[in-house]
N, C-alpha and C positions, 0 to 999 in steps of 0.2 A: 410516568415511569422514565427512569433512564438508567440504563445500561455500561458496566464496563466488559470489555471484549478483549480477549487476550489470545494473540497467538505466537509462534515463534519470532516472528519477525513484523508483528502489528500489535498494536495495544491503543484501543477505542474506548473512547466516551462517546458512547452514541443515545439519540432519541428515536434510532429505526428500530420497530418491531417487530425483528426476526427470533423465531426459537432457535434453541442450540441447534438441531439438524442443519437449519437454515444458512444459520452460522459459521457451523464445521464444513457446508458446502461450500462455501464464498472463502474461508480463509483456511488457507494452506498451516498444517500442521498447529489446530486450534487448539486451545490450550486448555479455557475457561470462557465462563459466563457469570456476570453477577449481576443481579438485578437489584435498584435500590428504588425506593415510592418517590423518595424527592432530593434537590439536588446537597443538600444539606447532607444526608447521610452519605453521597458519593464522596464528599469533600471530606469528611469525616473519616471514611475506610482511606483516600488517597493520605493523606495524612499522617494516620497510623502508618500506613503501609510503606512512608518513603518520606516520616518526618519532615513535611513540608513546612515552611515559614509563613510568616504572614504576607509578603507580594506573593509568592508564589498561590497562594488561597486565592487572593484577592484578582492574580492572573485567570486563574477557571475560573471563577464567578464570571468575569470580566467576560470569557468566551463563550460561557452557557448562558448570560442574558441574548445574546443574538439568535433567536429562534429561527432565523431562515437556514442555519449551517444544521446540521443535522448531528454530524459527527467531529469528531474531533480526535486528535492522531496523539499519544504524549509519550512522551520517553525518558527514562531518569538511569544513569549511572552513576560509578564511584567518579568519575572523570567529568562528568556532567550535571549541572540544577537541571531538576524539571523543567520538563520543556511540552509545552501545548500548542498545536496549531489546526487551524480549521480545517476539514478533508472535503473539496468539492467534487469527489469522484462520489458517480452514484453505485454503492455498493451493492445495493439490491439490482442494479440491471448489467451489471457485469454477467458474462456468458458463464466464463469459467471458476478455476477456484483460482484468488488471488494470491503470487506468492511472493513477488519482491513489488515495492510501486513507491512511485511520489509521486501526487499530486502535478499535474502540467508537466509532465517530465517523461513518466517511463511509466509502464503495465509489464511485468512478467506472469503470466497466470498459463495458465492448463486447464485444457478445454476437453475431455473425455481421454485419449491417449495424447493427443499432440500438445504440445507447446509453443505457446506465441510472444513476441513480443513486440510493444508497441511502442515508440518514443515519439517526443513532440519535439518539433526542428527551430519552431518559432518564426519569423519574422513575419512581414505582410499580409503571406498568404495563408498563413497559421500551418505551413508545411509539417506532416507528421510522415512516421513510417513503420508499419506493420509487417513483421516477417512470423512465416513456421521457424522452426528450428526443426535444422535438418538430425540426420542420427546422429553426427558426428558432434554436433553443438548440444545433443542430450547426453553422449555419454560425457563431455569434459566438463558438463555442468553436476551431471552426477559425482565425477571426479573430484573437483575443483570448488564447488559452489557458487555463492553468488559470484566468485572472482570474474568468472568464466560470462556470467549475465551482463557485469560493469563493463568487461571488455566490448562484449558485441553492442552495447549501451553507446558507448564511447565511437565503434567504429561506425554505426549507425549515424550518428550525429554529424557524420564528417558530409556534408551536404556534394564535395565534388569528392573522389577517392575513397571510396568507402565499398572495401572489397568483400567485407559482407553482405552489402545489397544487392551489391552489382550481382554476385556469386546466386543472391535468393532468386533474383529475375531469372537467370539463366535454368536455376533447376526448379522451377516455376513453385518459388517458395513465397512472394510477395503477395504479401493482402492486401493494402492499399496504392 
């Protein structure tokens, strides 16, 4: 079997066997589920559904022979070709519900009332940084949207200066 998964802000090719509950827990404002017996009819509904060419076929094929990736992340706009790339986050052991993310980069999710997020810093020591978000960063994200997750994103990443962090330590908002 495999799976397409759609939510507001994620849209999956996956071979994980979660039901829709499963589903609708792990991804923030879910959308859809659709389930297909083999990968020929998934390429067939993408197709229809967003007129794809033949590289573009030939690219998912190309991603779904790799059976060690599970999932796979794709996105199509008026401004954009389809676009497929592999998801190495394991979806299934995420705590919370996922709501903004890329891959080696950032986690924004919600974990029963609170909200976390997580960014990756990179270099040697594979430095990452995990903050709560305080009230003030839920209501502007309420506000504002993701605008509001890109910034603390952004200021999170600043390895010296980065007045969000500093700010989490002090109101003992730091998880890692």
């Amino acid at each position: 079997m495999i799976f397409i998964i759609n939510s507001k802000n994620t849209n999956l090719i996956t071979r994980e066997e979660l039901s829709v509950t499963e589903w609708a827990e792990k991804l923030d404002k879910f959308v859809r589920y659709i389930a297909f017996t083999n990968d020929n009819e998934l390429i067939k509904q993408l197709t229809y559904e967003y007129n794809l060419n033949h590289s573009q076929i030939e690219e998912i094929k190309k991603c779904l022979e790799n059976e060690k990736i599970k999932s796979h992340r794709y996105s199509c706009t008026k401004y954009e070709h389809f676009k497929i790339e592999p998801v190495y986050l394991e979806i299934r052991k995420v705590k919370g519900k996922l709501i903004y993310w890329k891959d080696w980069d950032y986690i924004f999710e919600k974990r029963d009332n609170d909200y976390f997020l997580w960014c990756f810093l990179g270099g040697f020591a594979d430095a990452q940084r995990e903050i709560k978000l305080s009230e003030e960063h839920i209501k502007k994200y309420k506000e504002k949207g993701l605008a509001q997750i890109d910034y603390l994103i952004d200021n999170l990443r600043k390895l010296h200066n980065s007045e969000e962090y500093e700010l989490a330590i002090t109101e003992n908002r730091k998880i890692m």
